[in-house]
Steps between C-alpha positions, in 0.01 A plus 500: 500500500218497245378899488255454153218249441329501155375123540309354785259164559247648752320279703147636595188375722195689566308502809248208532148604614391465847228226582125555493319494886262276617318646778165501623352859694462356921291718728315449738068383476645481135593181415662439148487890392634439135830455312752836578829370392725755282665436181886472477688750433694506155890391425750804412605490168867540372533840340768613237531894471732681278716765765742722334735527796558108466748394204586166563376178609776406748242493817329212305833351447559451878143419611334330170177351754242750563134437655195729556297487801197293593161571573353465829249255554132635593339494812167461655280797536524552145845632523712502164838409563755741386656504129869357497782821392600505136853489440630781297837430303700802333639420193698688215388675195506265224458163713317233313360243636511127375379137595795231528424394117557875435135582405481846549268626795576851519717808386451741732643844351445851675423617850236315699407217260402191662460146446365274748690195532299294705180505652335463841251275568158521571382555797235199624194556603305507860229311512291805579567563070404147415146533666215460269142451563521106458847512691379740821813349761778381288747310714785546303687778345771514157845510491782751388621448140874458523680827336669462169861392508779430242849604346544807333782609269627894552664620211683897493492641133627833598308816331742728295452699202846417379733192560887493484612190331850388430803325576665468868699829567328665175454829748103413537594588875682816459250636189156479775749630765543813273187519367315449856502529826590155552815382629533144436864346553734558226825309522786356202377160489236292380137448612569772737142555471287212680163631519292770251548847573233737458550891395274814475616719210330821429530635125316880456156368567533144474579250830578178429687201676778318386562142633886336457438145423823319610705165429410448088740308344519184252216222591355776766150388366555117559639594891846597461611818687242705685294532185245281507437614881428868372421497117125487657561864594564612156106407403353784623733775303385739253888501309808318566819681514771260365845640676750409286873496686777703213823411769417120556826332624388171346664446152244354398205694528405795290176712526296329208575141614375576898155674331479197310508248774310750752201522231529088465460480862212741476317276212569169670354594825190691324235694708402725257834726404548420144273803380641737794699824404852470505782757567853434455751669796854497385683527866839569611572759210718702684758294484682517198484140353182524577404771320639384193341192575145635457624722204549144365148345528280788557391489125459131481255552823286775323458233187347252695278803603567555880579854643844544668648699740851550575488576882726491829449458829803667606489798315116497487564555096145424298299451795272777422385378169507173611241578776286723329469239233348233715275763670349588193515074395316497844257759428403299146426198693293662740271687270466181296385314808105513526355626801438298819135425470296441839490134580234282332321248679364211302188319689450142324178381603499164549356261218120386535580150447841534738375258766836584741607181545604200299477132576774286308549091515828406651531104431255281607238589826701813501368888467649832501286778571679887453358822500559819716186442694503125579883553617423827719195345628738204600747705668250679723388173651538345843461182402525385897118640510216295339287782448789668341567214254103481417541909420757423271313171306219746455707811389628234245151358379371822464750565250457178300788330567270148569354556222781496259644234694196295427558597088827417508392117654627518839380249741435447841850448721718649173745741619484848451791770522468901587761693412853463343722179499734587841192676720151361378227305728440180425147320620310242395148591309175418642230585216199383724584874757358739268621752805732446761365735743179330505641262644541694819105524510236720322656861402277720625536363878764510757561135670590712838140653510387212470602384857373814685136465329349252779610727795381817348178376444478355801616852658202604277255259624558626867492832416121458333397367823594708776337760221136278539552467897537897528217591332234225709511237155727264696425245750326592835508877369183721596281389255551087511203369494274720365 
């Protein structure tokens, strides 16, 4: 059964936002008492967050869909409907974060960091929000903007100072196992080691991790093996360890040739580790062939400038130096490394002649219009309300989409496209409505006062004369006549 996941397609959809109310404030002797319905509430959003405790992506593995709550519509009484639940996902330290063309989104490295992988949508609003002096009763409220939703890629690049590389059954196991804490499985046979192991190792002063990077052998880089499944863990090192095996049984091996193909493998699969400190371990020296072994090419190893190590996991012979040489390696590294500086956020105004949209002609009688606006605008409209549509045909004359329809030579009955090829809104253009909402009658009126004006001021007209008759000025009162 699969135990270790370092490669995951994730699935995510935020929340969508709840639906704008419509309502209109009832009581009684008060007819028509003004627009009260709430906004929406807003979509969740789909949260990564770096957790320490988690160190693999095998939950993801087994449940790759994941969806964030949605808001709550609003309600009348101006009541804003409640904000959907963001959904929190724990990842590993050293997780990055890629698109399906593997553009990088995110590499989210130390405790807490946080990417958001998709967000909620907005919340519409009541038609208590859309009220404006010329609007005083709108009859119609917006939509909820759909949440964000798409395929992520989870990648595990596993943070370690240092990184044992080397053949199958090299002693990479048995080295961290000495050096660490760790107990990884250790057995006579190769690839015993199917997923990284991770080590603490304390030197004097210095703590560092060590990382055992299994399964490199010939063509690891181009997917043979386990290498190219967990070379991406090597990325993050500060200096590679190359464990060298003195006692192979294979005839045909020999320490120089495996460092040979293990630093082809490195080159060919690339990610930065030409320029990375190297240190040669010359393992299994306490037997006696393979002591003499390393006798044999330790000096040839120094001339191509690496620093070697004759050490033994059995007898636990140069693991001292060996350990306290990385640390202080480590501590280099470090003190080269600039200082985290406090995140910088870049504001980019937008341009003064950025209209936010763009018309475009597609063929003939055929236009495209995008833009974040025109597209949101769209999605927030029930187009099963007239006085919804008309909202929206003004929202988009106001921002001059008419008129650079009319530059462009669009004419009446063309066709005219919002948003991308597979979701856009297609209608025909009428140039002679300047505004669709006028449509619906004059702006700063409401239709349904209309209908009660003639029985209030009839109400009115009664009222004014049982006024007159109580005080003698109506007919056959005291002073008729006079």
């Amino acid at each position: 059964m699969t135990t270790f996941v370092d490669r995951v397609e994730l699935h995510v959809a935020a929340g969508n936002g709840g639906h704008g109310c419509a309502s209109v404030h009832r009581e009684k002797f008060k007819p028509l008492g003004g627009p009260n319905g709430g906004n929406g509430g807003r979509g969740g959003d789909v949260v990564l967050v770096v957790d320490r405790d988690v160190t693999t992506l095998l939950e993801y593995h087994h449940r790759p869909h994941r969806a964030a709550g949605n808001g709550r519509p609003g309600e009348g009484d101006n009541r804003t409907g409640k904000d959907g639940d963001s959904l929190v996902l724990p990842v590993p330290d050293g997780t990055v974060v890629t698109d399906r063309n593997g553009t990088v989104l995110a590499d989210l490295v130390g405790e807490g960091t946080s990417y958001v992988a998709a967000r909620g949508g907005r919340g519409g609003l009541g038609n208590a929000a859309l009220a404006s002096p010329r609007r005083k009763a709108p009859g119609f409220a917006l939509l909820g903007e759909p949440g964000e939703r798409g395929d992520i890629v989870l990648e595990l690049k596993t943070v370690a100072d240092v990184a044992l590389v080397g053949y199958p059954s090299a002693g990479k196991s048995s080295l961290i196992s000495v050096l660490s804490a760790a107990r990884p499985k250790i057995a006579d046979y190769p690839f015993t080691t199917l997923v990284p192991n991770l080590g603490v190792v304390t030197a004097g002063e210095t703590v560092y991790t060590v990382a055992d990077v299994p399964g490199l052998i010939p063509g690891a880089s181009q997917g043979r093996g386990l290498g190219l499944e967990f070379l991406r863990h090597v990325e993050r090192c500060k200096v590679l360890v190359h464990v060298l095996d003195c006692a192979a049984l294979e005839t045909d091996r020999d320490p120089l040739s495996d460092l040979d193909v293990i630093e082809a493998e490195l080159e060919a699969y690339g990610g930065g580790l030409k320029d990375r400190p190297r240190v040669v371990a010359l393992n299994k020296t306490d037997i006696p062939d393979g002591q003499e072994l390393a006798d044999l090419v330790r000096a040839e190893l120094r001339a191509r400038g690496h620093r070697v190590f004759d050490v033994s996991a059995v007898s636990r012979k140069g693991l001292r130096e060996l350990s306290f040489a990385l640390a202080g390696i480590v501590a280099e590294a470090r003190a080269a490394q600039p200082r985290q500086q406090a995140t910088r956020i870049v504001i980019r105004p937008q341009a003064v002649d950025d209209a936010g949209f763009t018309v475009t002609r597609e063929g003939e009688g055929m236009f495209r219009v995008r833009g974040g606006k025109p597209e949101r605008w769209v999605r927030q409209t029930d187009f099963t309300n007239n006085e919804a549509v008309g909202y929206l045909a003004d929202r988009l004359n106001r921002l001059g989409v008419e008129d650079e329809l009319f530059r462009m030579g669009a004419r009446e009955g063309d066709g005219v496209a919002i948003g991308p090829e597979d979701n856009a809104v297609v209608f025909d253009w009428e140039p002679s409505v300047s505004t669709g909402a006028e449509m619906l009658g004059r702006r700063g009126e409401d239709h349904r006062l209309d209908e009660l004006r003639p029985a209030v001021q009839r109400r009115r007209d009664r009222e004014a004369e049982r006024a007159e008759a109580q005080a003698g000025y109506g007919d056959g009162g005291p002073l008729a006549g006079q």
